[in-house]
VOBA-1610 file (N, C-alpha, C; in pm, whole numbers, padded with zeros to 5 digits, always signed):
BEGIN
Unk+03475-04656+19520Unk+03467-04780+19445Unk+03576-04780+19339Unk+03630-04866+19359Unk+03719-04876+19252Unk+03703-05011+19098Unk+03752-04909+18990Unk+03649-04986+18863Unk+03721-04947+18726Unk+03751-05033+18665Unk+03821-05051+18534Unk+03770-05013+18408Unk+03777-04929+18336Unk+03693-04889+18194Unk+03746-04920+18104Unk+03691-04962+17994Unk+03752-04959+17878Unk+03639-04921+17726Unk+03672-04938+17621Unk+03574-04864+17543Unk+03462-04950+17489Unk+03440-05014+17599Unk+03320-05103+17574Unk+03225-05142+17662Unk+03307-05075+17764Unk+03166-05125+17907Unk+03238-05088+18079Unk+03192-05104+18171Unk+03284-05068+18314Unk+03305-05159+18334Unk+03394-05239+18447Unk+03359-05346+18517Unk+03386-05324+18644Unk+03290-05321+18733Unk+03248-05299+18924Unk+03334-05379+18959Unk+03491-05417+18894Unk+03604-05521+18989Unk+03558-05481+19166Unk+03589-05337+19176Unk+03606-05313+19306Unk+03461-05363+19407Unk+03372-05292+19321Unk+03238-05334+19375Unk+03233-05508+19401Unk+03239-05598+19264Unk+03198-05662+19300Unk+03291-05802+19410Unk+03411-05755+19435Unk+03445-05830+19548Unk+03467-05769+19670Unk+03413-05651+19662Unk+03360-05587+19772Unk+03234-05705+19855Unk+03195-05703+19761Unk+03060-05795+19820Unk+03057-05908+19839Unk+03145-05977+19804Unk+03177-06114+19785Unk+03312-06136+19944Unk+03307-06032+19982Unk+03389-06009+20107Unk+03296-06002+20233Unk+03232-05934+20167Unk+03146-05918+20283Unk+03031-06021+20303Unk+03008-06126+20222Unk+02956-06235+20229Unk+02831-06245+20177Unk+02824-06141+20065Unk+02658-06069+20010Unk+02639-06240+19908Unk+02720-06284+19884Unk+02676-06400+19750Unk+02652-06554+19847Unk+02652-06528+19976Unk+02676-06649+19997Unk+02790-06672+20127Unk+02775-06809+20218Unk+02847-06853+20328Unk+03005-06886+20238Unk+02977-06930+20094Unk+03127-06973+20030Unk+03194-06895+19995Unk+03272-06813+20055Unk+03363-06766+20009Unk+03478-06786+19853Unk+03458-06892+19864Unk+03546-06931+19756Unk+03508-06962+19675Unk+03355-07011+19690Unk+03272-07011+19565Unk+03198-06915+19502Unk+03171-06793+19574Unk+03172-06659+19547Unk+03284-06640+19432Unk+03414-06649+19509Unk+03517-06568+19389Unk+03500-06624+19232Unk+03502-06757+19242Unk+03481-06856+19155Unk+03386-06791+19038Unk+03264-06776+19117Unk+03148-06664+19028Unk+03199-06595+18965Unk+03223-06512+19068Unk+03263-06382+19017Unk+03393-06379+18915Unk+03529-06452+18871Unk+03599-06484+18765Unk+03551-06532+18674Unk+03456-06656+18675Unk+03395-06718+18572Unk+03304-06624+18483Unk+03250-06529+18537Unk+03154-06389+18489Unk+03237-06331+18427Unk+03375-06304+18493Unk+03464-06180+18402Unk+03497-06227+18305Unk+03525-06364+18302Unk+03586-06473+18192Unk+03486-06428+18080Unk+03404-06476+18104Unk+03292-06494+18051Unk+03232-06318+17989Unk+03204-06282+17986Unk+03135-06119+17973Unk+03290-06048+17948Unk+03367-06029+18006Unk+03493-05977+17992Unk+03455-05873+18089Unk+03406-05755+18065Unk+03342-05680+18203Unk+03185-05651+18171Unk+03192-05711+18286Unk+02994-05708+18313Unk+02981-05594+18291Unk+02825-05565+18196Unk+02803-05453+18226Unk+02703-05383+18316Unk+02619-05477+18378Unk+02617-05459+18482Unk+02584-05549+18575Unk+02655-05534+18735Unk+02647-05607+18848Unk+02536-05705+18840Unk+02488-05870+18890Unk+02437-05886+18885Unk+02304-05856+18960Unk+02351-05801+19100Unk+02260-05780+19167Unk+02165-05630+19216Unk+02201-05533+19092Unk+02153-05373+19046Unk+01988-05412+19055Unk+01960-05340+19130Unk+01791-05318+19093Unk+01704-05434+19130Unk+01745-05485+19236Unk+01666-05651+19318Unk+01512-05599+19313Unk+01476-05440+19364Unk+01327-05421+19388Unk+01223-05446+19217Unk+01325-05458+19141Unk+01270-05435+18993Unk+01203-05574+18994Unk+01238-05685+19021Unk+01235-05834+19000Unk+01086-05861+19075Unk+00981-05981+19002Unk+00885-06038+19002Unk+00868-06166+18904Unk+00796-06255+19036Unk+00784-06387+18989Unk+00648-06380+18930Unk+00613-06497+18778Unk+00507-06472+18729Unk+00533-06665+18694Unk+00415-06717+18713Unk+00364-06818+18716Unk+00277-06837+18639Unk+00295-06958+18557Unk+00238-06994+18425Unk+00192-07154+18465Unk+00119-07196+18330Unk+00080-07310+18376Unk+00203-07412+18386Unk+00321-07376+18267Unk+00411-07495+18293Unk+00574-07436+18303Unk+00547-07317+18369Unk+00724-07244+18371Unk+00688-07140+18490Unk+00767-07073+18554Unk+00774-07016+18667Unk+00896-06900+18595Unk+00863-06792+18598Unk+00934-06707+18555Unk+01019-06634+18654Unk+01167-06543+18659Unk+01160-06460+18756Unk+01235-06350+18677Unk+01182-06208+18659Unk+01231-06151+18579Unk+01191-05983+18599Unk+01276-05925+18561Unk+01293-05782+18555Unk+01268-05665+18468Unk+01161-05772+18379Unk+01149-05696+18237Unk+01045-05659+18290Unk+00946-05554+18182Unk+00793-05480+18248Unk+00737-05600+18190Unk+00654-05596+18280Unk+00574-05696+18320Unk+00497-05747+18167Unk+00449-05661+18106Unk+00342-05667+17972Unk+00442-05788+17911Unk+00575-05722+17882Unk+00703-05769+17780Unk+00707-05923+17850Unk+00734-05976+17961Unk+00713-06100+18051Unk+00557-06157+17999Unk+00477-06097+18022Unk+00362-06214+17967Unk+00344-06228+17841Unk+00417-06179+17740Unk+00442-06168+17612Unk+00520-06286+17552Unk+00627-06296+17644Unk+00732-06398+17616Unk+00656-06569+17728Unk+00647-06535+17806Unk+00539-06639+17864Unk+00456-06697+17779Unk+00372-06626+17719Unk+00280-06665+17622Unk+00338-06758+17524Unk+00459-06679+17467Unk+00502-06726+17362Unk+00565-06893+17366Unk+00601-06914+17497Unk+00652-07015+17524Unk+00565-07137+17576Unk+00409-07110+17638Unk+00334-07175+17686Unk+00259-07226+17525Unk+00263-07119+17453Unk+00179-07178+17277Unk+00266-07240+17209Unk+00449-07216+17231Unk+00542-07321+17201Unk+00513-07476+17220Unk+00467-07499+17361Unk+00483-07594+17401Unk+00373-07688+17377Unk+00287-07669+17357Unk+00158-07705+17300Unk+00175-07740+17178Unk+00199-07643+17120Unk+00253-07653+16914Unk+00310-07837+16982Unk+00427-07833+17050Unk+00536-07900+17045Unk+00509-08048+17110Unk+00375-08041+17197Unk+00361-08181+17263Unk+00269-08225+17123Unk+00226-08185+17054Unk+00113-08213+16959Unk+00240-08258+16827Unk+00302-08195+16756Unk+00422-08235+16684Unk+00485-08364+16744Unk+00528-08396+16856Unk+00563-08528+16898Unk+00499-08604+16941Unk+00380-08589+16937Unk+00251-08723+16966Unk+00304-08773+17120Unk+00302-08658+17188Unk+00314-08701+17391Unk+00195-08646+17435Unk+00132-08737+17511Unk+00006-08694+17561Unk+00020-08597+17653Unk-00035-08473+17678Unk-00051-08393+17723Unk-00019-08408+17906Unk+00077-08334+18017Unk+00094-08404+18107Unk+00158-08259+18152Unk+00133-08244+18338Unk+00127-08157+18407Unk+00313-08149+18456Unk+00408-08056+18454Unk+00516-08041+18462Unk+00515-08086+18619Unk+00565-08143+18699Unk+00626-08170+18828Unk+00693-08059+18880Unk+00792-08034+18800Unk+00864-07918+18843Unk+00889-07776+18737Unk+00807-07698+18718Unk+00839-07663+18599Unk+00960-07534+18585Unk+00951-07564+18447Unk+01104-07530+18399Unk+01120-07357+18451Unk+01215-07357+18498Unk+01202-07201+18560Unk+01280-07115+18433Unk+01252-06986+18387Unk+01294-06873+18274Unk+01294-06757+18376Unk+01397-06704+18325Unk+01533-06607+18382Unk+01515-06509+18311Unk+01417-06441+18300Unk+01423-06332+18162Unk+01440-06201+18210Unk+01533-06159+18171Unk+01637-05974+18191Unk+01572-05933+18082Unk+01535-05792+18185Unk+01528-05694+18091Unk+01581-05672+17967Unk+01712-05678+17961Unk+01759-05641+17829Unk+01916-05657+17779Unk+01992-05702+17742Unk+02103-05761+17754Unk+02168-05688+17794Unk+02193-05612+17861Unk+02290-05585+17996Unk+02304-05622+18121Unk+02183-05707+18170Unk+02141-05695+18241Unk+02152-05855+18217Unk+02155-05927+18095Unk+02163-06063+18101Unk+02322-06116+18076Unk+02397-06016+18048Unk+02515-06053+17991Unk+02628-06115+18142Unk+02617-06072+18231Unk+02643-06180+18324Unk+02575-06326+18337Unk+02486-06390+18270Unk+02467-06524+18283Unk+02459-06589+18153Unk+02546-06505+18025Unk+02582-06590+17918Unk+02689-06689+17919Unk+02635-06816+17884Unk+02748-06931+17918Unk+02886-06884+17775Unk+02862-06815+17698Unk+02946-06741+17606Unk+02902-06674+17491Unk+02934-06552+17480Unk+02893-06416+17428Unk+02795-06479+17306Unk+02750-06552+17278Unk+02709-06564+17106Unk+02608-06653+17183Unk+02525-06603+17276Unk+02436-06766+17313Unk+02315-06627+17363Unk+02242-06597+17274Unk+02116-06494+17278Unk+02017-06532+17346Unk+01980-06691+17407Unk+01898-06738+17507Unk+01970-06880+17438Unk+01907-06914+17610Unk+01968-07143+17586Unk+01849-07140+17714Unk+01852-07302+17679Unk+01766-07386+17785Unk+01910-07511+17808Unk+01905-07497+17936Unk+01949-07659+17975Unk+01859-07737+18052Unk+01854-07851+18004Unk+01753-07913+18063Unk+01788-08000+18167Unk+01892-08032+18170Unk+01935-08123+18304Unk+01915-08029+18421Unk+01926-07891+18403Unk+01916-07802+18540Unk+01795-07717+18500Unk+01716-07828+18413Unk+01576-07713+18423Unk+01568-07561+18410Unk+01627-07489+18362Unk+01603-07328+18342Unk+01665-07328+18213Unk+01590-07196+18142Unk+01585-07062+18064Unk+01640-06990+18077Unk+01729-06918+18015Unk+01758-06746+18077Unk+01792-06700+17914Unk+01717-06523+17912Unk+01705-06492+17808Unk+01739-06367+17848Unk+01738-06231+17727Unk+01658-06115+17769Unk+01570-06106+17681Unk+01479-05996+17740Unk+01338-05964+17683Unk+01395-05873+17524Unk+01476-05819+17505Unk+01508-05787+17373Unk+01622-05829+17311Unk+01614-05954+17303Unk+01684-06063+17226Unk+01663-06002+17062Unk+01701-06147+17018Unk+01722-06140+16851Unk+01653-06165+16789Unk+01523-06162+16773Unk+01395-06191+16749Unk+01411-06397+16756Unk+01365-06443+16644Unk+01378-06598+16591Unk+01527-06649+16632Unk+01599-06600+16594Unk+01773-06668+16645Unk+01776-06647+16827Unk+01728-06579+16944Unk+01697-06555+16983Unk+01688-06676+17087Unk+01553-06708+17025Unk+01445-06813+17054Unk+01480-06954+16994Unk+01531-06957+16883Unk+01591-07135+16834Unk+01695-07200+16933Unk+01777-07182+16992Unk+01832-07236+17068Unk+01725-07325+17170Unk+01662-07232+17210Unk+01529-07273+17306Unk+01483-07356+17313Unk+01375-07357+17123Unk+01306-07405+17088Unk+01400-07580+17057Unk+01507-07544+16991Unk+01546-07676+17006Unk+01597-07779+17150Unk+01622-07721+17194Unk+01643-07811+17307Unk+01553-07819+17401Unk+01435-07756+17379Unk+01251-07817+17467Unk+01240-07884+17347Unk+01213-07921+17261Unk+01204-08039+17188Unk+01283-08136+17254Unk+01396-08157+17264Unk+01483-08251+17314Unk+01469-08276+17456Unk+01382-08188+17505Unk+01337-08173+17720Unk+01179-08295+17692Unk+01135-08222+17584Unk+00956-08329+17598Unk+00990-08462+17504Unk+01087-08500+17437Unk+01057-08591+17374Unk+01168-08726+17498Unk+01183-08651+17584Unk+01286-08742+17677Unk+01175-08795+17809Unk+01105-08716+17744Unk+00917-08753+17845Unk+00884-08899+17764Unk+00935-08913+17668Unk+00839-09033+17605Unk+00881-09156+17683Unk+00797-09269+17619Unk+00830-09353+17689Unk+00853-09445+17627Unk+00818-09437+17452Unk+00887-09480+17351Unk+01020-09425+17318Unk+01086-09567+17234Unk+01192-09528+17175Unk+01223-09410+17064Unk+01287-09367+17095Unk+01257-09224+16975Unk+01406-09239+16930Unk+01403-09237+16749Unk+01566-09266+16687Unk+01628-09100+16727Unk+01770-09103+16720Unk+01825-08977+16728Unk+01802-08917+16623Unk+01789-08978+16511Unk+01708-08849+16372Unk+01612-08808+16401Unk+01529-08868+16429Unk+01411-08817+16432Unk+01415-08662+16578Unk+01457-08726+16671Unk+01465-08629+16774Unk+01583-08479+16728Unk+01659-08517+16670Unk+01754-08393+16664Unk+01633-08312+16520Unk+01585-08455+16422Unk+01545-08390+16264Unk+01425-08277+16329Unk+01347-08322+16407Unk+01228-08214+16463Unk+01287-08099+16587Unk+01425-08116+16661Unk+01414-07988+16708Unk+01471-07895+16621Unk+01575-07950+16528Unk+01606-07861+16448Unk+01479-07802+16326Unk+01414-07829+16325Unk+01253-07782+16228Unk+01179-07678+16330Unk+01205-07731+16498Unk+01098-07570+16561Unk+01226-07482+16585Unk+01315-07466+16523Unk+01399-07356+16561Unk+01336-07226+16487Unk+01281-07234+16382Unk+01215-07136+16310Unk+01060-07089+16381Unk+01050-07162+16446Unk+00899-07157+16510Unk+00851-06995+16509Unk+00725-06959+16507Unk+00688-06815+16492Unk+00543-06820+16563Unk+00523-06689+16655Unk+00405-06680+16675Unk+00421-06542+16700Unk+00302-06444+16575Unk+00314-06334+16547Unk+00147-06330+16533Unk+00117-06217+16632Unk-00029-06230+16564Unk-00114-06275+16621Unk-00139-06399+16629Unk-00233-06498+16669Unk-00144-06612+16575Unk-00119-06594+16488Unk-00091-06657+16389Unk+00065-06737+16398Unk+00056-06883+16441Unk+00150-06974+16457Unk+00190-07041+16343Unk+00350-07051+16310Unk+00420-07112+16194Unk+00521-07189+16260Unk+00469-07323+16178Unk+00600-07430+16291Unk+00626-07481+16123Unk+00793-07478+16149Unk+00910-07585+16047Unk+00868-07505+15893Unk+00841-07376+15948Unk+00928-07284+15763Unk+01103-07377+15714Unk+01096-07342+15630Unk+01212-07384+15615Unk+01310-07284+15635Unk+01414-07293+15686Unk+01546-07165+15684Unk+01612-07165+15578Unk+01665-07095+15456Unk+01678-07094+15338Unk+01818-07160+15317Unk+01894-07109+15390Unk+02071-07125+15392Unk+02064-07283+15438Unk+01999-07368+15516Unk+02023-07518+15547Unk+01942-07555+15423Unk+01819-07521+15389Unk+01740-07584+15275Unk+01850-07590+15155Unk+01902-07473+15107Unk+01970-07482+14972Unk+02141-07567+14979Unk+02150-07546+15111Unk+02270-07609+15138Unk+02298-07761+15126Unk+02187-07811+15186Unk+02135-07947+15171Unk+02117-07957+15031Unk+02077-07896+14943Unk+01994-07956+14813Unk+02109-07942+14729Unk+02204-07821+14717Unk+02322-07812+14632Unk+02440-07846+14666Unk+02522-07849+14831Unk+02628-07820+14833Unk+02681-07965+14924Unk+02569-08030+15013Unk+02621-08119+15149Unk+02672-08254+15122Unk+02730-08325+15128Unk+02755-08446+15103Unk+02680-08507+15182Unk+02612-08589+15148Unk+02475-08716+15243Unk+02534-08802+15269Unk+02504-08800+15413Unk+02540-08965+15497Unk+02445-09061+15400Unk+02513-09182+15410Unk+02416-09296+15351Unk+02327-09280+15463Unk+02204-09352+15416Unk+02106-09315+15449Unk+02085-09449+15566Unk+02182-09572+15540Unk+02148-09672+15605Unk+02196-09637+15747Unk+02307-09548+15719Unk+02386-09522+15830Unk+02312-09473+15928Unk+02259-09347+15880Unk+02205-09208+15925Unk+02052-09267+16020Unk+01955-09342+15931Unk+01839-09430+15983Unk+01856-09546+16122Unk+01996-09580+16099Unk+02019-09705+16175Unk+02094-09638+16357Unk+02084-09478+16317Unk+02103-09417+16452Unk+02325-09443+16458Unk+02423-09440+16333Unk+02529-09464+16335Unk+02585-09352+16324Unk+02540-09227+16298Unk+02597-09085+16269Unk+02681-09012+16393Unk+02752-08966+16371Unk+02816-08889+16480Unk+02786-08728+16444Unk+02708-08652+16575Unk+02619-08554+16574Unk+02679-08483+16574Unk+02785-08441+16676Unk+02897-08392+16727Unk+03055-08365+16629Unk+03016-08408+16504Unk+03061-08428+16393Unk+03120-08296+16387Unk+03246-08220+16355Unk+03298-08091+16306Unk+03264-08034+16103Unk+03281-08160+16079Unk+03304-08160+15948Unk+03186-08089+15880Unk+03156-07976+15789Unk+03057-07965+15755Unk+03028-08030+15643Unk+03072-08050+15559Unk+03036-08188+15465Unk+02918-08276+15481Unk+02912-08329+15678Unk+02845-08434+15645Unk+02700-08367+15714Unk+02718-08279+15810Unk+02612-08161+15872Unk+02482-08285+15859Unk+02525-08332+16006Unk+02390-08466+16001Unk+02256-08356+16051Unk+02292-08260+16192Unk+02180-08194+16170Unk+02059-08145+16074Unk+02139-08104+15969Unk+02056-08085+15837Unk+02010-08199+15769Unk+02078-08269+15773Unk+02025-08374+15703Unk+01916-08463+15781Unk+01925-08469+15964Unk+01805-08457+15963Unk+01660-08406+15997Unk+01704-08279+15991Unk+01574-08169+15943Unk+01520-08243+15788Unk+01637-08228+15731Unk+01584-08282+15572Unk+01478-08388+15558Unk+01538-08481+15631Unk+01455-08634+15643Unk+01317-08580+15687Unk+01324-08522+15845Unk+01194-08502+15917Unk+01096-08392+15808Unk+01162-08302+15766Unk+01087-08188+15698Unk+01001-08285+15579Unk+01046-08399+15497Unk+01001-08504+15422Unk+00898-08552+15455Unk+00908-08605+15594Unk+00817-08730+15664Unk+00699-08627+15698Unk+00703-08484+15728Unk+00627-08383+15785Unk+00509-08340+15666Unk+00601-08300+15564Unk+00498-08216+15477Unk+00523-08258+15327Unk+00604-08374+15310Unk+00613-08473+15141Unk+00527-08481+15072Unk+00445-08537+15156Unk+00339-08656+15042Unk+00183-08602+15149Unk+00163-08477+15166Unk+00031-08397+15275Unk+00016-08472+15369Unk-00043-08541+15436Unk-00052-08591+15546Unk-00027-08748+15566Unk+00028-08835+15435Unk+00035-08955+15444Unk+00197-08983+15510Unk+00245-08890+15499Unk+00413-08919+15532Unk+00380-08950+15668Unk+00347-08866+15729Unk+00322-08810+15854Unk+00234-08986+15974Unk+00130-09030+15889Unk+00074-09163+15892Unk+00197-09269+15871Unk+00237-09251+15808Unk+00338-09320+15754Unk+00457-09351+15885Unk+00495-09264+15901Unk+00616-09217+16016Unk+00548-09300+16136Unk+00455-09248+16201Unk+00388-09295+16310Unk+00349-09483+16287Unk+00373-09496+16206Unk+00332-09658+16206Unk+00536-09699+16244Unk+00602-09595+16117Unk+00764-09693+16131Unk+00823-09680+16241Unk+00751-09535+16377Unk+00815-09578+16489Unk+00727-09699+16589Unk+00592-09726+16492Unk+00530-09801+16636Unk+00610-09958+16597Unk+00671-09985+16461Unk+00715-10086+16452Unk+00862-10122+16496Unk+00905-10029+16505Unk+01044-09982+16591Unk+01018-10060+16715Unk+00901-09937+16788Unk+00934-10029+16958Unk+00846-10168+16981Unk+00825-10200+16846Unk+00778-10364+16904Unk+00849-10456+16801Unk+00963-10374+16794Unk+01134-10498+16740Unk+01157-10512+16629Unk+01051-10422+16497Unk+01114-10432+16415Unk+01289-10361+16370Unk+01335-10457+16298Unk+01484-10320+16231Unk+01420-10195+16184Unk+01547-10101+16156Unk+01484-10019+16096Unk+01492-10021+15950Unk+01553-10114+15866Unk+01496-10121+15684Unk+01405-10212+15709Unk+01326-10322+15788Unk+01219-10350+15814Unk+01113-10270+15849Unk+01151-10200+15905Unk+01037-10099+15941Unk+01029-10013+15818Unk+01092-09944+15744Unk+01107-09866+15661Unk+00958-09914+15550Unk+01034-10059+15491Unk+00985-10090+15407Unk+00841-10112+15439Unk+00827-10162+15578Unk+00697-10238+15547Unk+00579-10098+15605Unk+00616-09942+15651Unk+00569-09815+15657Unk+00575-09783+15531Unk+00679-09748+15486Unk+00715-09603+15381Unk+00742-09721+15215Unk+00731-09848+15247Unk+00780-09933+15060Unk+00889-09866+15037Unk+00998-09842+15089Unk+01149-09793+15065Unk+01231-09861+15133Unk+01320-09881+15059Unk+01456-09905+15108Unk+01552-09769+15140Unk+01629-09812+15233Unk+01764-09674+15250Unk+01769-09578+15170Unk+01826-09658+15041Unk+01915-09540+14931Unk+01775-09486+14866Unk+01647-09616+14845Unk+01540-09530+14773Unk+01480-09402+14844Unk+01481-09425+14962Unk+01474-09285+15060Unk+01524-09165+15051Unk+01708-09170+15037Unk+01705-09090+15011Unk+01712-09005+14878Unk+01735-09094+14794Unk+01655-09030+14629Unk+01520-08941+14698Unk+01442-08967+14770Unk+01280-08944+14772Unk+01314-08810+14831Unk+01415-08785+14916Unk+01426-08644+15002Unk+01524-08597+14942Unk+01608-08647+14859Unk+01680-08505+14765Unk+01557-08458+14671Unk+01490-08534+14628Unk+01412-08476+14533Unk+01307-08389+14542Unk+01255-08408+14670Unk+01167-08320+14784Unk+01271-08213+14767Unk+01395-08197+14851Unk+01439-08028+14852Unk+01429-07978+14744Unk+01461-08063+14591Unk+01448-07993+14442Unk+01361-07920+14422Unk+01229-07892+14500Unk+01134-07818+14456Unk+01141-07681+14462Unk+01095-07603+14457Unk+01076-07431+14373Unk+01063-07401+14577Unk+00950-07443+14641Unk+00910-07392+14788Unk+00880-07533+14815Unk+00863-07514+14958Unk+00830-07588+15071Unk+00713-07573+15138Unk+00627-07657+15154Unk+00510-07635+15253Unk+00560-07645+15400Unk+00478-07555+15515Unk+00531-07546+15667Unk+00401-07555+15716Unk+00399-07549+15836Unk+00255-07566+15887Unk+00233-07432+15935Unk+00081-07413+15948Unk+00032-07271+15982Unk-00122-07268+16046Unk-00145-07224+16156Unk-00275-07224+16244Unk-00289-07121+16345Unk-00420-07122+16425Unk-00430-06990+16492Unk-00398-07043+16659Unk-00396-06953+16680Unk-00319-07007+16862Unk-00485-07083+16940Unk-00571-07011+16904Unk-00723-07062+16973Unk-00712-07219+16920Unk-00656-07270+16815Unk-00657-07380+16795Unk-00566-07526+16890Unk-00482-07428+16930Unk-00359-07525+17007Unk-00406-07516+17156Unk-00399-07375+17226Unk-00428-07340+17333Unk-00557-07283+17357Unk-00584-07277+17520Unk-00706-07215+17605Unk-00675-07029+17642Unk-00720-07002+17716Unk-00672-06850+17732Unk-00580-06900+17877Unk-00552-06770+17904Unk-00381-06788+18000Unk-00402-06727+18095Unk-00316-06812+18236Unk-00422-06801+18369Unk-00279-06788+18425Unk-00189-06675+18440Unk-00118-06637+18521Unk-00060-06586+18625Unk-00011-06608+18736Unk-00023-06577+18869Unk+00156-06444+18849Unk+00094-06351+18941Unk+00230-06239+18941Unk+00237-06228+19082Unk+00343-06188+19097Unk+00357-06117+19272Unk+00496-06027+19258Unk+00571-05955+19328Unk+00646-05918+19311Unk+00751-05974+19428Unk+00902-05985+19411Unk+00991-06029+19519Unk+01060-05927+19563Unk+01046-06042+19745Unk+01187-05882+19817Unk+01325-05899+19809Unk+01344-05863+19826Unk+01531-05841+19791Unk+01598-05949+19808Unk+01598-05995+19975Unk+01610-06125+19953Unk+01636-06241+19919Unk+01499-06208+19878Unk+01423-06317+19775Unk+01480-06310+19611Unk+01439-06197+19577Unk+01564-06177+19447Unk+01705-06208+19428Unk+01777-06185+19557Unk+01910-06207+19542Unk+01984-06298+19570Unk+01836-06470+19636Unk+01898-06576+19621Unk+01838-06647+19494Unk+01749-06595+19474Unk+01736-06649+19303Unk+01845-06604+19237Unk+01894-06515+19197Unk+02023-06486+19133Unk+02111-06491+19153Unk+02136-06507+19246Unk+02285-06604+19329Unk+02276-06764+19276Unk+02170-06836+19276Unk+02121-06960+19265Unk+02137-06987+19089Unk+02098-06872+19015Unk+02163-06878+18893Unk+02301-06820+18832Unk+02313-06797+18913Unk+02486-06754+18903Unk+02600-06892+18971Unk+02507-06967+19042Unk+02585-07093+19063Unk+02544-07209+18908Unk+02418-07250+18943Unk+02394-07293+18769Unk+02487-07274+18661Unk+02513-07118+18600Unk+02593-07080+18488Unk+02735-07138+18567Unk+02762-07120+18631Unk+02919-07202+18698Unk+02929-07336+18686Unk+02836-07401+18690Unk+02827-07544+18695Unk+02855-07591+18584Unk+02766-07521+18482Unk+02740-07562+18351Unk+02885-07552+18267Unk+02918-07463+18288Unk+03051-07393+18237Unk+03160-07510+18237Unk+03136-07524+18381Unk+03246-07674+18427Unk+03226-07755+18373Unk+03111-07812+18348Unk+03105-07916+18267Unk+03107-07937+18131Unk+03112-07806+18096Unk+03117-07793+17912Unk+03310-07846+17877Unk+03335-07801+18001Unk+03496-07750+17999Unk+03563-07911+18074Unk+03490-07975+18100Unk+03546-08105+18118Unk+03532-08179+18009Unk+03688-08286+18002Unk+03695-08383+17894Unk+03589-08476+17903
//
């Protein structure tokens, strides 16, 4: 076998178009190679092959995700868990009635980042969800909370595209950015702590979109500038409407979107929910961050969820190695399209 070292990892060059010759990834030849560059690109050298240890791999079935993964098994229903009491926390936070996945979201969870570092769309991405192609992929000893926020924000942005109301882009970006902190340690669930570095950043340092702007859905998200960091600003807003004024904000909110989808504007709606105008608004949420702490929410998992009814089996080779072929086309796809104008 022939194989390249350097002081950071091997890379199976020889191995892995060895196999890609012999037709182990697939009838495409050329979409094989494709893989296999986009990986080196990507990882610089794998550290290891993707397809090491196929007998290790088992599918575990949940009520609303389908797992396929190589971690010990305990560590898999651990992270299962964690994501099935996510989601619950999360249909209940966006007021969507409770509803059976069609297809559910499949999670990719490796053992341990060596083992995941061939399907990072780029080195600094500790787990992602895309939701247009439905999957997860993580490893089981990630980064604890940083980890998991990527996740957590964009299944916020997967269930609130379930609605069937209009939902403003503040509001949808202000709440996934609030479960990025999400915690379940214990029994014991914490949704929208505040993260200290956006809280103080916001309160001392950010320049604020007008507020008419920001409400009326005119912000550009995609924005470079940190100055105007609409993300934060709207966590800021939502973190307000969440835990301001104890549970009246919250009443409050739910009336200004029901007046939304039956045509009111939104400083019509504002006023005749919240008695504010724009700019008085946001006086109301700088003055909210001014405070000493923040209230977050906090409850026990028996409260959200039932107990957990999971199906395991283990896969044959196979079977393993067109699931991971199948996500090794995915991460290619995705890639392409990040990388198109």
């Amino acid at each position: 076998m022939t194989y390249f070292q350097n002081s950071r990892s091997t890379c199976y060059i020889g191995y892995i178009f060895a196999i890609a010759a012999r037709g182990r990834w697939g009838k495409d030849l050329a979409l094989s190679l494709s893989l296999l560059c986009c990986l080196l690109l990507v990882t610089g050298c794998a550290p290891l092959h993707p397809f090491a240890n196929l007998e290790e791999w088992q599918e575990i079935q949940t009520t609303n995700f389908t797992f396929y993964t190589n971690a010990e098994e305990q560590e898999a229903l651990d992270i299962a868990t964690k994501l099935e009491v996510f989601r619950a926390v999360a249909l209940t936070i966006t007021t969507i009635p409770p509803f059976v996945e069609k297809r559910p979201v499949r999670v990719y969870l490796f053992k341990n980042r060596r083992s995941y570092a061939p399907f990072q769309p780029s080195k600094n991405m500790a787990g992602y969800f895309i939701p247009e192609m439905n999957f997860i992929a993580l490893p089981a000893d990630g980064r604890g909370v940083s980890q998991f926020s990527t996740i957590y924000h964009e299944y916020i942005h997967y269930l609130i595209s379930k609605s069937p109301h209009n939902i403003p882009r503040w509001y949808n970006e202000g709440l996934a950015t609030m479960a990025e902190t999400f915690q379940f340690v214990d029994g014991d669930i914490k949704f929208g702590e505040p993260e200290r570095g956006r809280w103080r950043y916001m309160e001392q340092q950010a320049k604020w979109i007008p507020m008419d702007t920001f409400i009326s859905d005119q912000t550009d998200y995609d924005h470079k500038d940190r100055d105007t960091h609409a993300h934060s600003q709207a966590w800021a807003l939502m973190h307000y409407f969440f835990y301001g004024d104890n549970t009246q904000n919250f009443v409050k909110l739910e009336r200004y979107l029901d007046l939304l989808n039956n045509g009111s504007s939104y400083d019509v709606a504002l006023m005749s929910a919240f008695g504010l105008t724009p700019e008085e608004l946001l006086e109301e949420v700088k003055n909210y961050l001014s405070k000493s702490s923040l209230l977050y929410g906090r409850l026990r998992r028996e409260d959200v969820t039932k107990g957990d009814d999971y199906q395991t089996r283990p896969l044959g080779n196979d079977e393993a190695k067109q699931i991971i072929q199948d996500l090794l086309e995915l991460v290619l796809a995705f890639r392409k399209n990040r990388s198109t104008p």
